[in-house]
N, CA, C and O atoms as CSV, one atom per row, in Angstrom:
chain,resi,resn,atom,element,x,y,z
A,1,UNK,N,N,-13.264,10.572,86.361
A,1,UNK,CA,C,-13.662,10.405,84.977
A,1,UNK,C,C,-15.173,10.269,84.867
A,1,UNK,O,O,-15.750,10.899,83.981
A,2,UNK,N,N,-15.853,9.493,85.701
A,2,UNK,CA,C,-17.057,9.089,85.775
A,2,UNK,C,C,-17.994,10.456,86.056
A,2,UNK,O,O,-19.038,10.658,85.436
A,3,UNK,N,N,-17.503,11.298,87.011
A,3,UNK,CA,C,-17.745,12.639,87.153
A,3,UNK,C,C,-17.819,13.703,86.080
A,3,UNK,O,O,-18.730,14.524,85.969
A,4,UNK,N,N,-16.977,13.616,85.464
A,4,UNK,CA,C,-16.697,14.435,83.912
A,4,UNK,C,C,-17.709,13.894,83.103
A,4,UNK,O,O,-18.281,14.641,82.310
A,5,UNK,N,N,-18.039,12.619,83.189
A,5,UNK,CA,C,-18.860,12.435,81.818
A,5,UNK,C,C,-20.488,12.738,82.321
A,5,UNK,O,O,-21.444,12.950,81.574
A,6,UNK,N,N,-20.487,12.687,83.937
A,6,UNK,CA,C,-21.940,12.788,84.112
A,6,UNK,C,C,-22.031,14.101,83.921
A,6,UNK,O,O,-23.217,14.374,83.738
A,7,UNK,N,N,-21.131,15.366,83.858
A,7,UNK,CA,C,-21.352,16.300,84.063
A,7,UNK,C,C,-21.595,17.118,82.837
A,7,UNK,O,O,-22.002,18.279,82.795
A,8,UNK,N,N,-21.169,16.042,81.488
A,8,UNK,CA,C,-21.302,16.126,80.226
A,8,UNK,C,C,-23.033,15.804,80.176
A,8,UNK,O,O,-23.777,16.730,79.852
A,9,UNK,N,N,-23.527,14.638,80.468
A,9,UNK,CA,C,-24.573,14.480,80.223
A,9,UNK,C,C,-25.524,15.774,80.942
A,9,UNK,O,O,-26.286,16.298,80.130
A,10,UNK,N,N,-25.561,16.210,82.011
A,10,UNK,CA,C,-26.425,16.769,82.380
A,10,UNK,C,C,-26.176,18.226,81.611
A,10,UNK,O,O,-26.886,19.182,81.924
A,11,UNK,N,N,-25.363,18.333,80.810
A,11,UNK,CA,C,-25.199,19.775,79.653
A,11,UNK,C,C,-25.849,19.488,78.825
A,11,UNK,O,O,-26.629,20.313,78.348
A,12,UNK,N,N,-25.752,18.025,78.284
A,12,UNK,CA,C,-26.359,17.739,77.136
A,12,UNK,C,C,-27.925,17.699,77.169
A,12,UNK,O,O,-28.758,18.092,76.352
A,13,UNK,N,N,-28.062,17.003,78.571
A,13,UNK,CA,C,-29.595,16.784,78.483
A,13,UNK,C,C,-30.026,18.011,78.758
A,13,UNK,O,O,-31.191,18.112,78.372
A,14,UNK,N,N,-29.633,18.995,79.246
A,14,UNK,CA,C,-30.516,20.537,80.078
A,14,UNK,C,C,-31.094,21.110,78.915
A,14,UNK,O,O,-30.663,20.851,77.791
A,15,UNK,N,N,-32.216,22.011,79.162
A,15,UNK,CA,C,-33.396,22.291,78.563
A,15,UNK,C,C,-32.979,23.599,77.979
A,15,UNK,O,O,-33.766,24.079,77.163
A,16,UNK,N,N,-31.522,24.494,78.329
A,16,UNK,CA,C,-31.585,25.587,77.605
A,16,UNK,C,C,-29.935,25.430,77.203
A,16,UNK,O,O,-29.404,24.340,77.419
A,17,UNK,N,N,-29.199,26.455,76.660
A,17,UNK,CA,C,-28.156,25.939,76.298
A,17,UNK,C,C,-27.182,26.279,77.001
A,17,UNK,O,O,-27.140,27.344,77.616
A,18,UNK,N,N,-26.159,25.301,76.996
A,18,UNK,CA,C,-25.398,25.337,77.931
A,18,UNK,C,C,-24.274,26.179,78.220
A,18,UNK,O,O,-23.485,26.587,77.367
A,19,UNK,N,N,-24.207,26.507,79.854
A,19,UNK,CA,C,-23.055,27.917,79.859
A,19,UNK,C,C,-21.829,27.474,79.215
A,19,UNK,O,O,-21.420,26.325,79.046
A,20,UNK,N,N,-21.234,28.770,78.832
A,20,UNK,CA,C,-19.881,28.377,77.983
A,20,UNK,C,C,-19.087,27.850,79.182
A,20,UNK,O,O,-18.475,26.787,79.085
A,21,UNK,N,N,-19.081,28.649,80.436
A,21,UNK,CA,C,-17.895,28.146,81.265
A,21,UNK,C,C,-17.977,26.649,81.682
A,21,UNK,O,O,-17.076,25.811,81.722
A,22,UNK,N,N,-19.336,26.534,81.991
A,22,UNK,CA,C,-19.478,25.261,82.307
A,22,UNK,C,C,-19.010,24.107,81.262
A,22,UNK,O,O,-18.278,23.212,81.684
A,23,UNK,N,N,-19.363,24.116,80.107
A,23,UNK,CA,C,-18.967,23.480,78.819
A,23,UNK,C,C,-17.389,23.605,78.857
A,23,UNK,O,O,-16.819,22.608,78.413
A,24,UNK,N,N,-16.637,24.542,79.260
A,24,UNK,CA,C,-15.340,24.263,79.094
A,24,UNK,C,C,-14.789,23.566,80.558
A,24,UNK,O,O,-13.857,22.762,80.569
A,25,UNK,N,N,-15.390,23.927,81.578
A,25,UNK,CA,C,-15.120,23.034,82.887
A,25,UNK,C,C,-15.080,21.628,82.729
A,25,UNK,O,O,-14.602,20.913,83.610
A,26,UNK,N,N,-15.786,20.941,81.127
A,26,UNK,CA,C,-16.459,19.490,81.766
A,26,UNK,C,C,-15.127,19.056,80.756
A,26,UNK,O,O,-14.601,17.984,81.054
A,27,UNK,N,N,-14.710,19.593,79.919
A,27,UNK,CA,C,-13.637,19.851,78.486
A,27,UNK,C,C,-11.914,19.510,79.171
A,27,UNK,O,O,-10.944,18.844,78.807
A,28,UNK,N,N,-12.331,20.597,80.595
A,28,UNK,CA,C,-11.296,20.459,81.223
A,28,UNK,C,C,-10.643,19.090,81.881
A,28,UNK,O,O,-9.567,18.492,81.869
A,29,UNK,N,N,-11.974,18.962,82.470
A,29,UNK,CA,C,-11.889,17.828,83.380
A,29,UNK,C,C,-11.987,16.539,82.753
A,29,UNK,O,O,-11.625,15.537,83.369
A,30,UNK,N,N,-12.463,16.467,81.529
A,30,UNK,CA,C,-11.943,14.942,80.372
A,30,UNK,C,C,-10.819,14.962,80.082
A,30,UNK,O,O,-10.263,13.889,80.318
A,31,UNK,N,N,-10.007,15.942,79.535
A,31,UNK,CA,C,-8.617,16.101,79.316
A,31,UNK,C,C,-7.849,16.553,80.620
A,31,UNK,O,O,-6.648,16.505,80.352
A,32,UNK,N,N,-7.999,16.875,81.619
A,32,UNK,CA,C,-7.415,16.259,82.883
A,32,UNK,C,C,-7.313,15.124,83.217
A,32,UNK,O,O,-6.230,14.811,83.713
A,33,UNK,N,N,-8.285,14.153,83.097
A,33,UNK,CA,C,-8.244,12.490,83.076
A,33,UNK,C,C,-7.233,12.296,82.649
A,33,UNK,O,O,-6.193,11.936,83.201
A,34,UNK,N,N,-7.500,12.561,81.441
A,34,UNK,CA,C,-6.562,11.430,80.481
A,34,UNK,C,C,-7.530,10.351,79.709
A,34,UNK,O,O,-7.246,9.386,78.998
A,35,UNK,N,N,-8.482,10.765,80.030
A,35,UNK,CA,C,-9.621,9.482,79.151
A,35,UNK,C,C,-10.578,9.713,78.173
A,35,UNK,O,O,-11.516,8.998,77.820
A,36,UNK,N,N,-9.950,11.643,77.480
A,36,UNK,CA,C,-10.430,12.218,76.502
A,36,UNK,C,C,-9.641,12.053,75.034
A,36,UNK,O,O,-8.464,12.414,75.041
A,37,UNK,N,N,-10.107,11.612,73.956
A,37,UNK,CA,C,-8.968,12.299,72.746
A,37,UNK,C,C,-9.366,13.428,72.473
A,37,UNK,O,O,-10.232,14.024,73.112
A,38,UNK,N,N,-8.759,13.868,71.457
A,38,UNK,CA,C,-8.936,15.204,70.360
A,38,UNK,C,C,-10.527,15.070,69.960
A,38,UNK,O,O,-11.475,15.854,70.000
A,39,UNK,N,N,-10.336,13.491,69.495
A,39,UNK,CA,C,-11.742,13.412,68.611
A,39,UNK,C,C,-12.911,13.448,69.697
A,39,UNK,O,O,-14.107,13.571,69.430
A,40,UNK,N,N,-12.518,13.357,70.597
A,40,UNK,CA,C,-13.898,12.898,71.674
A,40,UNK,C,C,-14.409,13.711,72.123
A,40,UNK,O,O,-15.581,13.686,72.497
A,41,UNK,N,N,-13.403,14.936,72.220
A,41,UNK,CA,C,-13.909,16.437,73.040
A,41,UNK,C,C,-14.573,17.166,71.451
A,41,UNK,O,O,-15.503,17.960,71.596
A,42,UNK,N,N,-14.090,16.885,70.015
A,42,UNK,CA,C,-14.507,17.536,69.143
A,42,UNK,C,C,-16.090,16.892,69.091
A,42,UNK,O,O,-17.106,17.567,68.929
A,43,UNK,N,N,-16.042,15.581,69.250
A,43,UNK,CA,C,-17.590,15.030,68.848
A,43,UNK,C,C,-18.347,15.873,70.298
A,43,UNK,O,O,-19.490,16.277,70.085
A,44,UNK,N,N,-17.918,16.072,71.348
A,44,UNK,CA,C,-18.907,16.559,72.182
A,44,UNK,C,C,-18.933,17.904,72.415
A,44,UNK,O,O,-19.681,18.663,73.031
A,45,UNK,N,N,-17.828,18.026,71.705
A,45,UNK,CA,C,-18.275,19.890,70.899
A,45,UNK,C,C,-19.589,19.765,70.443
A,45,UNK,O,O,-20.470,20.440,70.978
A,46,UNK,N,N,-19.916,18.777,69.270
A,46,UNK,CA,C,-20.304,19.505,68.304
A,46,UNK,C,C,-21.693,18.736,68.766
A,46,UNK,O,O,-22.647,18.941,68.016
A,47,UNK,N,N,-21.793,18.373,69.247
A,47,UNK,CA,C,-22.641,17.354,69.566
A,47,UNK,C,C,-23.837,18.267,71.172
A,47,UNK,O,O,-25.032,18.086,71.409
A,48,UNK,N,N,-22.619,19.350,72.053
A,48,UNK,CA,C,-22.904,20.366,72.437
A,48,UNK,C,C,-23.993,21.490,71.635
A,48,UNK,O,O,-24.917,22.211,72.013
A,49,UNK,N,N,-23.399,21.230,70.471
A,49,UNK,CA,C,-23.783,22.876,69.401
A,49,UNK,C,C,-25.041,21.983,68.902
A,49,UNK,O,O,-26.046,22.680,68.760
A,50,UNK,N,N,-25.202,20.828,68.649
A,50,UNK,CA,C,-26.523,20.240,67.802
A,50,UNK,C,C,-27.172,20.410,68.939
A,50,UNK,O,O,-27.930,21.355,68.721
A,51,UNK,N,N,-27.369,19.924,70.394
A,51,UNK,CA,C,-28.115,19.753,71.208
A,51,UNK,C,C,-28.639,21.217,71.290
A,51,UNK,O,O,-29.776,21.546,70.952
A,52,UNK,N,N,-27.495,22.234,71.875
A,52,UNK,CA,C,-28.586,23.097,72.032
A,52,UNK,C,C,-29.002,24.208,71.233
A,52,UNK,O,O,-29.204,25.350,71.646
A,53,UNK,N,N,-29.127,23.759,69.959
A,53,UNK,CA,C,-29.722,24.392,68.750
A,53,UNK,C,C,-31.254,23.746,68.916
A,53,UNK,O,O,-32.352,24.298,68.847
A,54,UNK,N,N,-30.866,22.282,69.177
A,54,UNK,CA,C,-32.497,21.503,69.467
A,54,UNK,C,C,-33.428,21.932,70.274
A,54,UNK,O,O,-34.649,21.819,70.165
A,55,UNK,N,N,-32.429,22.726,71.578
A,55,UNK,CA,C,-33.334,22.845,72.901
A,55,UNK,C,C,-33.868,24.138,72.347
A,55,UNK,O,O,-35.088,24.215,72.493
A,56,UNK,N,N,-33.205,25.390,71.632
A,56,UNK,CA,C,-33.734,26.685,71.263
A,56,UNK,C,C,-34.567,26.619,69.946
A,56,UNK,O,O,-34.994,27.610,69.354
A,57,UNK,N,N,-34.732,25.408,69.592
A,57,UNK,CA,C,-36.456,25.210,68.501
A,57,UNK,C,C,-36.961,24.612,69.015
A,57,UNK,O,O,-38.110,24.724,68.589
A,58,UNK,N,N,-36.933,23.545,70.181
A,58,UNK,CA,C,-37.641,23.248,71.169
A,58,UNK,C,C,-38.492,24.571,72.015
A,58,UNK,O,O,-39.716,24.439,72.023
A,59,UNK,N,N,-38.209,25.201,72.370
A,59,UNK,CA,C,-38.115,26.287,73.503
A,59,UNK,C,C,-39.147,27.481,72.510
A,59,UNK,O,O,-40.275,27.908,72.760
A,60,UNK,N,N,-38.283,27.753,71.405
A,60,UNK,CA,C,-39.572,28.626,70.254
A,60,UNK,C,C,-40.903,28.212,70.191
A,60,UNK,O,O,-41.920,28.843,70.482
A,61,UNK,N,N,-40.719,26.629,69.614
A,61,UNK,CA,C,-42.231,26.132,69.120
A,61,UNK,C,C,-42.586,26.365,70.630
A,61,UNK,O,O,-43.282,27.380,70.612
A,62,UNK,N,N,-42.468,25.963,71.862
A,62,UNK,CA,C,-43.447,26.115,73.049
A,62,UNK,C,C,-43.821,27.331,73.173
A,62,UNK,O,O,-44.971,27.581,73.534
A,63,UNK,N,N,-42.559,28.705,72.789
A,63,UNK,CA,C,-43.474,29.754,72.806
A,63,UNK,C,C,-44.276,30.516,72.235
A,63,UNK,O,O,-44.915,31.455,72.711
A,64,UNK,N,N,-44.250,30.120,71.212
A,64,UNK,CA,C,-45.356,30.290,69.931
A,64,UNK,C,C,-46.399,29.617,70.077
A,64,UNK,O,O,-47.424,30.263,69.858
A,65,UNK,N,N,-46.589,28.193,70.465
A,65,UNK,CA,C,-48.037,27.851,71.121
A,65,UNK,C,C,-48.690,28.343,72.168
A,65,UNK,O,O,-49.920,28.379,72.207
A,66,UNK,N,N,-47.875,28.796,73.177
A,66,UNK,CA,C,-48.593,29.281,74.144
A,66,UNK,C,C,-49.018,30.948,73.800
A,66,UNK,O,O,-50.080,31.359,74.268
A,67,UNK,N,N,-48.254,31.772,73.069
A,67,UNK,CA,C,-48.819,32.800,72.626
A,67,UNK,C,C,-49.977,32.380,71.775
A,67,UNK,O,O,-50.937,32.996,72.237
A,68,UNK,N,N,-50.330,31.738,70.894
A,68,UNK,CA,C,-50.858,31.529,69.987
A,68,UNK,C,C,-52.473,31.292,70.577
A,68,UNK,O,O,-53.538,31.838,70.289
A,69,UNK,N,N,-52.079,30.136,71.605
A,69,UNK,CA,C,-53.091,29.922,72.663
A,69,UNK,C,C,-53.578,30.968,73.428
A,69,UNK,O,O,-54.765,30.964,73.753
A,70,UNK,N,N,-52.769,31.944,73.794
A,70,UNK,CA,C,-53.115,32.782,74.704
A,70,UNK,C,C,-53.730,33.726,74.443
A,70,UNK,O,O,-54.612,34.155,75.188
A,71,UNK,N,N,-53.208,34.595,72.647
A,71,UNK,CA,C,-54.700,35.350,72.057
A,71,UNK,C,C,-55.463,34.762,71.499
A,71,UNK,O,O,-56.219,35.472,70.837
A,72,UNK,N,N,-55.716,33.276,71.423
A,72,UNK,CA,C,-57.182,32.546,71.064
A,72,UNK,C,C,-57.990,32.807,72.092
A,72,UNK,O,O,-59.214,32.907,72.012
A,73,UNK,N,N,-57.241,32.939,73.211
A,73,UNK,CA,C,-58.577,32.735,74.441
A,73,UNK,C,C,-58.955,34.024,74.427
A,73,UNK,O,O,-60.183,34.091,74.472
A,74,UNK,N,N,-58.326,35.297,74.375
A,74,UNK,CA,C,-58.879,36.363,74.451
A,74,UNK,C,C,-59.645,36.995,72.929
A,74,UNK,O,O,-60.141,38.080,72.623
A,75,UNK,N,N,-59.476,35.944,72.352
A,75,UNK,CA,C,-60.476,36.258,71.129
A,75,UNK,C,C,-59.624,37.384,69.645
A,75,UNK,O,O,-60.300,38.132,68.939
A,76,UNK,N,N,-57.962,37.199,69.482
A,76,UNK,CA,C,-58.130,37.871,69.041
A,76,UNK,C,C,-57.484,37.115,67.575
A,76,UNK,O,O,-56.697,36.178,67.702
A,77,UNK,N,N,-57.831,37.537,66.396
A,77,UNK,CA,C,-57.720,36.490,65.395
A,77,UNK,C,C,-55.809,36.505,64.758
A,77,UNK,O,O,-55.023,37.448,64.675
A,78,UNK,N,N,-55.641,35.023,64.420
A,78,UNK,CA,C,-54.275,35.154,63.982
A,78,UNK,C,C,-54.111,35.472,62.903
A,78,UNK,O,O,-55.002,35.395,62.057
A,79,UNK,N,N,-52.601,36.031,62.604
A,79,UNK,CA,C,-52.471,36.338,61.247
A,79,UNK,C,C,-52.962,35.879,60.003
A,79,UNK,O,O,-53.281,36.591,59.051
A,80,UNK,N,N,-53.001,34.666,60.067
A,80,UNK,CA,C,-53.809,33.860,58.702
A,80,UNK,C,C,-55.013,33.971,59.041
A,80,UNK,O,O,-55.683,33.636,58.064
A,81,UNK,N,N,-55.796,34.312,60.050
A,81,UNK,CA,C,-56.928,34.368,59.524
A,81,UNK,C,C,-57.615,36.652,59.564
A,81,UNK,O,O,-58.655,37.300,59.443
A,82,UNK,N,N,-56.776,36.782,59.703
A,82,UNK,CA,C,-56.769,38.466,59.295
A,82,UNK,C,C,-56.293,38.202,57.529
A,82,UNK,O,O,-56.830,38.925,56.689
A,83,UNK,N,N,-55.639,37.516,57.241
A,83,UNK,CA,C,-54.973,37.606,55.739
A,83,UNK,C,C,-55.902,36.940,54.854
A,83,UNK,O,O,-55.837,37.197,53.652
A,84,UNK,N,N,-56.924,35.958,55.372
A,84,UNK,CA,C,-57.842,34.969,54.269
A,84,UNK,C,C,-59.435,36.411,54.447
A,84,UNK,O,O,-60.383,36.582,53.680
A,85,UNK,N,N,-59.106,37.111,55.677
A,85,UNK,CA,C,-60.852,38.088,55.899
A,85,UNK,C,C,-60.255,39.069,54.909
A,85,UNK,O,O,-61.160,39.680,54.340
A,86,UNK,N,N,-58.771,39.514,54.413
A,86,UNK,CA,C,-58.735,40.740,53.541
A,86,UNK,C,C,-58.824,40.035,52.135
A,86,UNK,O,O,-59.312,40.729,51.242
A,87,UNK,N,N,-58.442,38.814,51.820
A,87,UNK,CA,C,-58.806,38.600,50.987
A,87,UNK,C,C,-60.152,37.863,50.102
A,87,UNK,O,O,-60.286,37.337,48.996
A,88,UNK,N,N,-61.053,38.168,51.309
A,88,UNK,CA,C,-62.596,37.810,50.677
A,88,UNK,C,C,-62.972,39.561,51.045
A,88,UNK,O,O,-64.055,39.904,50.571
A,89,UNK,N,N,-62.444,40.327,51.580
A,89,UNK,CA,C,-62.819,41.583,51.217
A,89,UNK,C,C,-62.695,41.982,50.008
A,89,UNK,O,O,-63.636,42.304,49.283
A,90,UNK,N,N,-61.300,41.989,49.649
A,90,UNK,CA,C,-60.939,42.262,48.545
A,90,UNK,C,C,-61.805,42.111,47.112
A,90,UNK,O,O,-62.174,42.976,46.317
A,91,UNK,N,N,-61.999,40.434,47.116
A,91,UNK,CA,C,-62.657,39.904,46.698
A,91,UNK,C,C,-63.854,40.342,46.383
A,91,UNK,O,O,-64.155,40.368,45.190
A,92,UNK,N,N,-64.838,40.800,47.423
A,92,UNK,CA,C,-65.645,40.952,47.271
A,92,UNK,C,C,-66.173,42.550,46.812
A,92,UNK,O,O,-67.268,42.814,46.314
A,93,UNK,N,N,-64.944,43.630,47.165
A,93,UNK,CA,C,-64.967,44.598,46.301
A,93,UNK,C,C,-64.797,44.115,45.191
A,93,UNK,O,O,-65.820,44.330,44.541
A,94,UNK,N,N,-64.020,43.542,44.568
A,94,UNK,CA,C,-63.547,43.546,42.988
A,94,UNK,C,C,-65.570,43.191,42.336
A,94,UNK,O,O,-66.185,43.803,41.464
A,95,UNK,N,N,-66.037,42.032,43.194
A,95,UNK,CA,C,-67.163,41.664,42.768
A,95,UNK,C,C,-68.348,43.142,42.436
A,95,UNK,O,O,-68.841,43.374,41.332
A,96,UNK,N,N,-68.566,43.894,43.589
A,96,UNK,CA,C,-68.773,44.893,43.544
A,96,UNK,C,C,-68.605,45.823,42.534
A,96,UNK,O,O,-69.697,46.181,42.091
A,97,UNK,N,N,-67.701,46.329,42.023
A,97,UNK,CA,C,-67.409,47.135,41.090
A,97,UNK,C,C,-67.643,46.795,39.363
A,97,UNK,O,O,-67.720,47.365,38.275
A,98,UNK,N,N,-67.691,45.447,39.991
A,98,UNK,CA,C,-67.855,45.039,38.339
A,98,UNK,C,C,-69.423,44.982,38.453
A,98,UNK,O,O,-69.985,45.576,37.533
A,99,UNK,N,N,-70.309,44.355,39.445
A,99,UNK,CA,C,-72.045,44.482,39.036
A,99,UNK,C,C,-71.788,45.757,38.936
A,99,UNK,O,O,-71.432,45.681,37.760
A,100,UNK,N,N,-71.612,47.371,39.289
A,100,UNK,CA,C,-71.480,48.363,39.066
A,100,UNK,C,C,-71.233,48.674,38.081
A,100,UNK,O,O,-71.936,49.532,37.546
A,101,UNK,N,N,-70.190,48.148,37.442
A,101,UNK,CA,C,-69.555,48.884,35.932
A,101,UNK,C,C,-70.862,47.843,34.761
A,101,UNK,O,O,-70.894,48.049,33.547
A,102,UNK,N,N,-71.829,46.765,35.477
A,102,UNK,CA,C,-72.513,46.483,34.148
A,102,UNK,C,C,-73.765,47.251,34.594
A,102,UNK,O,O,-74.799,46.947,33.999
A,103,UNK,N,N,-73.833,48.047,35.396
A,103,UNK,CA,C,-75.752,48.405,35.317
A,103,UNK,C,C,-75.694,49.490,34.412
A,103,UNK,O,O,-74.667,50.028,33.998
A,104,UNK,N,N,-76.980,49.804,34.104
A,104,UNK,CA,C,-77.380,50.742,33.285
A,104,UNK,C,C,-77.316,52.048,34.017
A,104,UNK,O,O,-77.817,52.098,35.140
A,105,UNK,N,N,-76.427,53.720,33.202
A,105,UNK,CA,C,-76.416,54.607,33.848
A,105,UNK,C,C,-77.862,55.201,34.514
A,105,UNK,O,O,-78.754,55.451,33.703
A,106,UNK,N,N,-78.039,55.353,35.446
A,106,UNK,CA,C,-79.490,56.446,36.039
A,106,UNK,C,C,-80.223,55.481,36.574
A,106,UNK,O,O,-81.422,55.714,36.724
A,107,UNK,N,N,-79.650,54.098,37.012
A,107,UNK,CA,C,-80.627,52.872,37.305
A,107,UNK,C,C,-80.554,53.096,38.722
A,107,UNK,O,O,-79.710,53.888,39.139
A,108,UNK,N,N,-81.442,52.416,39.638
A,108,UNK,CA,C,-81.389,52.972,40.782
A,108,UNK,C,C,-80.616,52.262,41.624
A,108,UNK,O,O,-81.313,51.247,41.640
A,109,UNK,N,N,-79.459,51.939,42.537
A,109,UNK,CA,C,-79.155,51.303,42.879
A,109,UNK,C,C,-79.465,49.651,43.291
A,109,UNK,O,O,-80.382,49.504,44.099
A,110,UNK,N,N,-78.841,48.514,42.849
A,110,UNK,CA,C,-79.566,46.887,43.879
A,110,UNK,C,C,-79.384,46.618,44.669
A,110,UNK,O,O,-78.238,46.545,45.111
A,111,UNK,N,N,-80.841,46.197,45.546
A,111,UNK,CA,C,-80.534,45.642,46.954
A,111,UNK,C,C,-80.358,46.767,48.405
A,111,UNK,O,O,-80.767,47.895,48.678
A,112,UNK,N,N,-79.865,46.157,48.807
A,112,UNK,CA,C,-79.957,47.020,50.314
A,112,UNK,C,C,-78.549,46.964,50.315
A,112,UNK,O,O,-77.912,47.466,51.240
């Protein structure tokens, strides 16, 4: 029994999610005891399915920082900041066109 439940914990605690066979091996071996109910194998069902939903947004956010990190170092810019440079482009056409649409026709261009 003591075996079954450690073998529960180390599913629960592991860092990616856990094999199905293995998950039904540990299922087996509580209700082989005799020291499982219905409800006990359902709570560590589900309790299975919360954990390693945790470990696979665990596991994302690390790999999204380390990408994230990894084209900072090579210099190359992230999406938000490609999306805030088109929109001071933008910007700054719209600005553009309008000193344009107020000068006087045949005037010589301003500035450099």
């Amino acid at each position: 029994m003591q075996d079954a439940w450690r073998a529960y914990l180390e599913l629960a605690m592991g860092l990616a999610e856990a094999p199905r066979k293995k998950a039904q091996d540990v299922a087996r071996r509580l209700v082989g005891s005799g020291g499982a109910t219905a409800a006990q194998l359902q709570a560590l069902g589900e309790e299975l399915v919360t954990t390693g939903a945790a470990n696979r947004e665990a596991l994302t956010k690390l790999v999204r920082f380390e990408v994230d990190r990894a084209l900072g170092a090579v210099g190359l810019a992230t999406a938000d900041e490609v999306a805030e440079l088109t929109r001071r482009v933008r910007d700054l056409e719209r600005q553009l066109r309008e000193a344009r649409a107020g000068e006087p026709a045949g005037a010589p261009p301003a500035g450099p």
